[in-house]
C-alpha angles and dihedrals in degrees: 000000000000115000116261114252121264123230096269096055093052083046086058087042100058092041091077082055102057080049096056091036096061087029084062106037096081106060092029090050116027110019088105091050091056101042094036102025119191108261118230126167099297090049125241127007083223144039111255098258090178153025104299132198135032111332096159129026101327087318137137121223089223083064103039092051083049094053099040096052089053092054083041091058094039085076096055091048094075090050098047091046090057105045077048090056099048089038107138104180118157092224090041137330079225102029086069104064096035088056095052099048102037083083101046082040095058110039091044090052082068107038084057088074090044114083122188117225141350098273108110092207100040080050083053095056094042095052093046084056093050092046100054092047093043090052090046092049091040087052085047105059099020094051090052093048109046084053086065082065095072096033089051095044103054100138111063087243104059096052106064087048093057083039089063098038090065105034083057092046080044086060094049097048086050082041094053089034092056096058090073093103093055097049088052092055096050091041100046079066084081102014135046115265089262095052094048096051089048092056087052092054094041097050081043091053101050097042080052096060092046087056104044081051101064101079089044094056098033112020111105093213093161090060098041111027118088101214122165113200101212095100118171126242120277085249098058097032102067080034086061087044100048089054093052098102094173094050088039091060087053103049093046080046082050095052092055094051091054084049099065095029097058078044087062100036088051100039097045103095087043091052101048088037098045114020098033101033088239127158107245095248087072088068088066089046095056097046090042092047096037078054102050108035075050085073099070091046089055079073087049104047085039085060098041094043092063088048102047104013132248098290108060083048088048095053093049093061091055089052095049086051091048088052091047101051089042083056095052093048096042106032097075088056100056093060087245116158096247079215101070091054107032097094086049090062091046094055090050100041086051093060090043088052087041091049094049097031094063106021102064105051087045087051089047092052098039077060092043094049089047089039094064093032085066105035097029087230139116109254097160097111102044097051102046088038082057093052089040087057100052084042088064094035081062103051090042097057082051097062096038085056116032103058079056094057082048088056078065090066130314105179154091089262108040105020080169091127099045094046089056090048085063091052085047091051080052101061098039085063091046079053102048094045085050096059092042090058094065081054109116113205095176083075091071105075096176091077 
């Protein structure tokens, strides 16, 4: 039995976290806002880069090149997981592949926001190829090392723990990502509104790679991590996936939650700009407060976890985020002061982030542990490659759809398209708690 990790090595660990998640945050969160920017009096925050309005169906082609790049990266996930899984490197079967894709993730998480002419359509082509290499990449470094979740954490304990440590590094990369807003709006004192954005992304990008790099060059995956190197076939193993009903309920439960979270990560500046009569900057201050006062609650939902179990905390994350997004949508009809209740949302939206932020890794790596137990072979990989897939399904079917419900109305004057994202938001949570319900947490006997 390998020994369990000490704190510094989790710490490591997590650190790797905090770099994809603000690696990430740009083109899952405000692709949309760059390429389809919210209109106020003076027109759009950005100049049009590409082709805008409905080209398809009542469809965007920001969001259909979204959207395409992440299906065209689903079927690279398969094949990643399981070159992860037979991995045999001397210095770490995970540590390989993360180490070849941080720098291609990085770089291209910035050349996404930088088109190249003037030309709408060349801007168009340039920013289909950035977006297929950034979601490889992305899929390179992020399936490896979510498998280290389940090999660090063979003992139960530990895995909650780890599941914690990076839930919380995860927080602070969204945190740092979210004030995006905020550095826009000092910078663009000195710089225009796109090159100010620009710098954002690109100080982002490179305190991104420093981090990802940290567990490649420190983690001692080879002492902690618990890896067995019988993995099945490609073949068996989605086979052996696709069986799991347990595992498949809460996948299809997962992709709804991403759903209505990138809804409220994208709309966010919309909802606070449009529908509340905000300055932009308050959108910052709702996703960095929601993040942080989500810290305190990761104690709560560890103690109650071990008193009602991981599903009815599960499910009362879903109904928080039901009565947020029917606030939203409701609240600037009936004439109330958003202010009054503004810190109110933040608090509920902090225990929803904490509840989803900690509980499914833990669930993932409660199957993987059982599901070796029983076969003798390393499924890691596989399983977290499965739920990172439907993660990315998820944000991408939120950026195909929303800028379509903002060709509906995105301004001052006709906030129509923003206010039916938020219904939309609404029903992607209902889903989401509907599917988890048919979860059975009773089947995962590693607890």
């Amino acid at each position: 039995m390998k020994p369990r990790p000490p704190l510094g090595q989790l710490i490591i660990y997590a650190l790797g976290q905090f770099g994809w998640a603000l690696a990430s945050f740009a083109v899952g969160n405000v692709l949309v806002y760059f390429y389809a920017p919210p209109e106020d009096a003076s027109g759009a925050a950005f100049p049009e880069f590409i082709p805008g309005g409905s080209i398809l169906i009542g469809l965007t082609l920001i969001g259909i090149i979204g959207f395409g790049g992440r299906i065209l990266d689903g079927f690279t996930d398969p094949l990643i997981a399981s070159f992860s899984d037979k991995s045999r490197a001397p210095n770490g079967k995970r540590k390989k592949l993360m180490a070849l894709s941080v720098l291609p993730f990085v770089l291209f998480s910035f050349l996404v926001f930088m088109p190249i002419g003037d030309s709408l359509v060349i801007n168009a082509l340039w920013l289909v190829l950035t977006i297929v290499i950034y979601y490889v990449s992305f899929t390179g470094y992020l399936i490896p090392y979510t498998a280290l979740i389940s090999e660090l954490g063979h003992h139960p304990d530990d895995r909650l723990k780890i599941s914690m440590f990076i839930s919380v590094a995860f927080a602070f990369g969204l945190i740092l990502g979210s004030q995006v807003y905020l550095f826009q709006g000092i910078l663009e004192k000195t710089y225009s509104a796109t090159a100010s954005f620009q710098i954002v992304i690109a100080a982002f990008a490179i305190l991104s790679f420093v981090l990802m790099l940290i567990p490649i060059l420190f983690l001692n995956e080879n002492k902690y991590a618990l890896q067995n190197n019988e993995a099945p076939s490609l073949r068996d193993a989605l086979s052996g996936v696709s069986k799991h009903t347990n595992f498949t309920f809460f996948v299809i439960s997962d992709l709804f939650y991403w759903l209505a979270l990138t809804f409220i990560q994208l709309g966010m500046v919309y909802f606070v700009t449009l529908l509340f009569g905000m300055e932009k900057e308050k959108a910052s201050e709702f996703l960095q407060l929601s993040f942080l006062l989500s810290f305190p609650f990761y104690f709560v939902i560890s103690v109650l976890n071990k008193r009602v179990g991981k599903k009815p905390l599960m499910i009362s994350g879903f109904v928080v985020f039901i009565f947020i997004f029917a606030s939203i949508f409701f609240l600037p009809t009936l004439g109330i002061d958003i202010n009054q209740v503004f810190m109110g949302l933040i608090v509920l939206t902090a225990y929803a982030l904490a509840v989803f932020g900690i509980l499914p890794n833990v669930i993932i790596a409660d199957i993987v542990n059982e599901e070796e137990a029983k076969t003798g072979q390393s499924q890691a990989a596989i399983f977290y490659g499965a739920r990172n897939f439907m993660m990315k399904i998820g944000i991408s079917l939120a950026n195909l759809i929303f800028p379509s419900f903002l060709l509906l109305g995105k301004s001052i004057d006709n906030p129509a398209g923003v206010r039916y994202s938020v219904l939309a938001a609404l029903v992607f949570s209902v889903m989401g708690m509907l599917i988890f319900l048919k979860f059975k947490e009773a089947d995962l006997k590693l607890q």
